[in-house]
N, CA, C and O of each residue as an XYZ file, in Angstrom:
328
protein
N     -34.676     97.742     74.046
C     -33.459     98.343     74.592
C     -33.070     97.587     75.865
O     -33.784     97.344     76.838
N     -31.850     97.283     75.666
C     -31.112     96.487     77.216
C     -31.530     97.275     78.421
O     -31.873     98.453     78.318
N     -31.504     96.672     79.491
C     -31.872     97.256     80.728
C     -30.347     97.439     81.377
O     -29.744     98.508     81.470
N     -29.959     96.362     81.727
C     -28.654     96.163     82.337
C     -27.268     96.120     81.391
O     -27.013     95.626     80.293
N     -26.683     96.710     82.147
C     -25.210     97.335     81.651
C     -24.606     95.926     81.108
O     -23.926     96.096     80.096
N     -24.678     94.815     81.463
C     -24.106     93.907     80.725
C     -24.778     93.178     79.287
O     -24.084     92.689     78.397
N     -26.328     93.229     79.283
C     -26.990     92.640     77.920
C     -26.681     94.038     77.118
O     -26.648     93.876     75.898
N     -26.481     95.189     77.505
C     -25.865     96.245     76.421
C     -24.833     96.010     75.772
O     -24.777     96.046     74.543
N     -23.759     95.702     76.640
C     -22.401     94.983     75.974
C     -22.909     94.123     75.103
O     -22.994     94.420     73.911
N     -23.322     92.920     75.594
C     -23.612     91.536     74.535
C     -24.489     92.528     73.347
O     -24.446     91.949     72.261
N     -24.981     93.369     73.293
C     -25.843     93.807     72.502
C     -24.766     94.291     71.466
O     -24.908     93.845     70.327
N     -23.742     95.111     71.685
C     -22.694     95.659     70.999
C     -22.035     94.582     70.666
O     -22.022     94.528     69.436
N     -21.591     93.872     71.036
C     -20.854     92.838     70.919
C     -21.269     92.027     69.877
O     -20.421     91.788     69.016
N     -22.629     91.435     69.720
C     -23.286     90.945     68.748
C     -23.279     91.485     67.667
O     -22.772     90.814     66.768
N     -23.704     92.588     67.371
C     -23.630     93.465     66.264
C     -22.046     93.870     65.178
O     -21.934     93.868     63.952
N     -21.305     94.094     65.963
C     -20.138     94.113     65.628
C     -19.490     92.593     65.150
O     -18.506     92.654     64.414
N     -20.005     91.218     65.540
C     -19.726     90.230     65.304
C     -20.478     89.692     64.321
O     -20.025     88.775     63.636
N     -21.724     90.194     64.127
C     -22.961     89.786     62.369
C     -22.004     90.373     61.473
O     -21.378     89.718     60.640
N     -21.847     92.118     61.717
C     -21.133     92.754     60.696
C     -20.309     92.102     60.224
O     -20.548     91.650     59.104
N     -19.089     91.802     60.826
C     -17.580     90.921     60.450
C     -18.658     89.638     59.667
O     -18.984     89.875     58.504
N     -18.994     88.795     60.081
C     -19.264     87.312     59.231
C     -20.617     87.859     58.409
O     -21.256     86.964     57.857
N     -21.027     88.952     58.289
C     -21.350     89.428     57.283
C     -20.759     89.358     55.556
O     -21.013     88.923     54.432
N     -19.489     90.398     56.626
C     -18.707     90.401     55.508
C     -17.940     89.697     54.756
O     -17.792     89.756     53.536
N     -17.373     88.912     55.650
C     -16.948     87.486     55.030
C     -17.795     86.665     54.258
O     -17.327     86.128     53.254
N     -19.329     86.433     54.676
C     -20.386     85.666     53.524
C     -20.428     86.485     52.578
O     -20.984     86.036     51.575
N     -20.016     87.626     52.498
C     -20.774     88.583     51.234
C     -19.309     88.226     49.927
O     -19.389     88.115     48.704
N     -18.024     88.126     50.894
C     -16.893     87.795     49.827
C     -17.067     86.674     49.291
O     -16.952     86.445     48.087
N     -17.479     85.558     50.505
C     -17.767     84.469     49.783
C     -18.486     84.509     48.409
O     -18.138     84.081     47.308
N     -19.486     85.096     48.782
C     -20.529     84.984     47.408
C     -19.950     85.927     46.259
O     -20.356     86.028     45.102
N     -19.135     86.440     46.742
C     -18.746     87.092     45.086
C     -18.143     86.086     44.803
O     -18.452     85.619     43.707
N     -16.938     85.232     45.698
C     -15.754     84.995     44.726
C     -16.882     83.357     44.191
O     -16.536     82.672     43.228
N     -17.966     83.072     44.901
C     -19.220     81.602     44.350
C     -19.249     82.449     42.873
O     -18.690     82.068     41.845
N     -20.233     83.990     43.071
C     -20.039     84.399     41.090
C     -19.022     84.528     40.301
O     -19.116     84.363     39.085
N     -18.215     84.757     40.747
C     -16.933     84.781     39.657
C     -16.676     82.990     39.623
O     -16.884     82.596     38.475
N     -16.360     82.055     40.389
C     -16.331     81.029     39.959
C     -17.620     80.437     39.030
O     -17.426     79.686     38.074
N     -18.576     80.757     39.332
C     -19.708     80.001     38.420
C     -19.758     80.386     37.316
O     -19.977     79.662     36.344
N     -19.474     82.144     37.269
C     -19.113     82.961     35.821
C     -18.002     82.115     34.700
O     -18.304     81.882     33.529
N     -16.613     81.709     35.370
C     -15.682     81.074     34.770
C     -16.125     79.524     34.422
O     -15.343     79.038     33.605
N     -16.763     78.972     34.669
C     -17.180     77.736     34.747
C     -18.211     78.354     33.388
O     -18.052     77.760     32.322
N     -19.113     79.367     33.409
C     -19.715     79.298     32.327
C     -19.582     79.439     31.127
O     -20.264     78.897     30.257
N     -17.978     80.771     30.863
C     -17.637     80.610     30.032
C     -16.124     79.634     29.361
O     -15.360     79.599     28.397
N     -16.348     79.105     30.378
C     -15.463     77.682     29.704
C     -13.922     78.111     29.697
O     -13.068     78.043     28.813
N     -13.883     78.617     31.120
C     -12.708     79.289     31.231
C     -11.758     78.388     32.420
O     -11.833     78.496     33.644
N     -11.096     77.721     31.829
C     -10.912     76.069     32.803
C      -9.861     77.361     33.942
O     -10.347     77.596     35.048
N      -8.775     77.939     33.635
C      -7.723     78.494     34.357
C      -8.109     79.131     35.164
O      -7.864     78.902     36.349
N      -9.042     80.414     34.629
C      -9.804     81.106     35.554
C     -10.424     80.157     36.822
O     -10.273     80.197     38.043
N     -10.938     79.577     36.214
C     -11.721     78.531     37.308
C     -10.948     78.088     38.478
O     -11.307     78.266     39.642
N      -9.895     77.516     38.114
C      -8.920     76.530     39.018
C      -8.524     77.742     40.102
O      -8.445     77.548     41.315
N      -8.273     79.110     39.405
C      -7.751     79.923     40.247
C      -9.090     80.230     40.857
O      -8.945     79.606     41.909
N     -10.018     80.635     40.916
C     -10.986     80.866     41.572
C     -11.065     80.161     42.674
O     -10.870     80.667     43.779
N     -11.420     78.663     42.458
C     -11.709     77.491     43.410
C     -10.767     77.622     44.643
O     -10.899     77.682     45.865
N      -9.693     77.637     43.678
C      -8.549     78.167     44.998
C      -8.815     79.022     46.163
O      -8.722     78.675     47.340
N      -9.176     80.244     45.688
C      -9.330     81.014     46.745
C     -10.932     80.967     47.354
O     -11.288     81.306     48.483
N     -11.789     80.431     46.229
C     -13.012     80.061     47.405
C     -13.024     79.069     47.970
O     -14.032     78.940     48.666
N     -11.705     77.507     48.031
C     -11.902     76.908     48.958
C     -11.200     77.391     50.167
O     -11.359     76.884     51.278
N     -10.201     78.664     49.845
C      -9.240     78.689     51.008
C      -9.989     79.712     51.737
O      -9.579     79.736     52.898
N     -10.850     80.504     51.550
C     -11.952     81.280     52.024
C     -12.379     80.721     53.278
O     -12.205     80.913     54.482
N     -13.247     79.662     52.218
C     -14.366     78.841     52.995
C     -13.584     78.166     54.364
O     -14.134     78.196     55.465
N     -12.350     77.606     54.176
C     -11.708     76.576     54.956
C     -11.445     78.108     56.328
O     -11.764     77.804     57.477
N     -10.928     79.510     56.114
C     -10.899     79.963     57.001
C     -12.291     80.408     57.861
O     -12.440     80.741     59.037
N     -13.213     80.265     56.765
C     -14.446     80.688     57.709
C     -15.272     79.511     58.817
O     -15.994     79.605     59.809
N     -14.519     78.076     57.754
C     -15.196     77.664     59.016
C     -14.299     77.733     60.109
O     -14.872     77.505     61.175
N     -12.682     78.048     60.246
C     -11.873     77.770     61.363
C     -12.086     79.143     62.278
O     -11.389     79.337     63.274
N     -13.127     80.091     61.841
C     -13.382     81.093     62.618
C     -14.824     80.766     63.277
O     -15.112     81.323     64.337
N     -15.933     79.676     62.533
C     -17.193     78.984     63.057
C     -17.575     80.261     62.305
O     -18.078     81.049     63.106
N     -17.545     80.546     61.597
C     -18.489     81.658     60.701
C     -19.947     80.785     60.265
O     -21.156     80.990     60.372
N     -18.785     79.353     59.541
C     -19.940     78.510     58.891
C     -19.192     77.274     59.838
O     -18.073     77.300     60.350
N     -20.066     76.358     59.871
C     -19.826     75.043     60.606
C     -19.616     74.025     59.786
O     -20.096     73.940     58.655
N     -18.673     72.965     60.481
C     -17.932     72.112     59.615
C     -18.044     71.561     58.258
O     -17.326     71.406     57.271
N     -19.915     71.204     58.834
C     -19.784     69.667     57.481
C     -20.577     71.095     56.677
O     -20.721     70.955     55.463
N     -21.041     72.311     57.233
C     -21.511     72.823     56.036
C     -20.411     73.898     55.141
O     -20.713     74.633     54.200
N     -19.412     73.757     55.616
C     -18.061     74.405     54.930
C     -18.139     73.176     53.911
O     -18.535     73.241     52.747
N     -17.634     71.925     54.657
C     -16.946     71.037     53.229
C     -18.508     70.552     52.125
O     -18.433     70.386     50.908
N     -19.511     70.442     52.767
C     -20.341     70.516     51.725
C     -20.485     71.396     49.961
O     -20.699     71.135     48.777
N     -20.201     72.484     50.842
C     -19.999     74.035     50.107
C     -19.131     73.761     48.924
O     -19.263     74.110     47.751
N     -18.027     72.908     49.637
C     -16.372     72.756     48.455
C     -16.822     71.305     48.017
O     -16.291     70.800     47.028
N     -17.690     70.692     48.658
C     -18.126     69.416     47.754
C     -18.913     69.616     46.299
O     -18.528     69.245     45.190
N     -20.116     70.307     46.646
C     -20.930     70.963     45.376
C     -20.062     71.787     44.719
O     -20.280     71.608     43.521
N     -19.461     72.346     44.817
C     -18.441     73.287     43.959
C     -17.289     72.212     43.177
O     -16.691     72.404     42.118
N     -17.242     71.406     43.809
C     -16.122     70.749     42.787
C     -16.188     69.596     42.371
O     -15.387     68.745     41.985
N     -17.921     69.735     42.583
C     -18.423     68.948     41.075
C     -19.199     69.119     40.183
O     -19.930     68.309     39.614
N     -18.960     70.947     39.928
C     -19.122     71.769     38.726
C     -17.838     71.937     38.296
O     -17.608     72.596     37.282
């Protein structure tokens, strides 16, 4: 437990800031299964639309530093060469 009134803040502060990029990795990874799902069943359209929105995902998470640069475009590198 914080002692001082200000590592309490950072304490709140932190927590409330995992939650949020929590939640954002957790969308990520659905919309990673639904793309890998479409990719499996040979569903080219589905796919394209997928990619779409998990690269435009990814591209906002890293412009929030959720995820960091080269490991955002890595992410859309392996992905789009499945």
């Amino acid at each position: 437990m914080p002692q001082l009134k200000q590592s309490a803040k950072r304490l709140r502060q932190s927590k409330k800031c995992a939650a949020r990029n929590k939640q954002v990795k957790d969308g990520l990874d659905y919309l990673l299964r639904q793309f890998r799902k479409s990719i499996n069943v040979k569903d080219k359209s589905k796919a394209e639309e997928w990619s779409r929105k998990l690269i435009k995902t990814i591209d906002k998470a890293a412009k929030r530093n959720i995820y960091k640069k080269n490991n955002a475009a890595r992410k859309k590198s392996r992905m789009m060469k499945k």
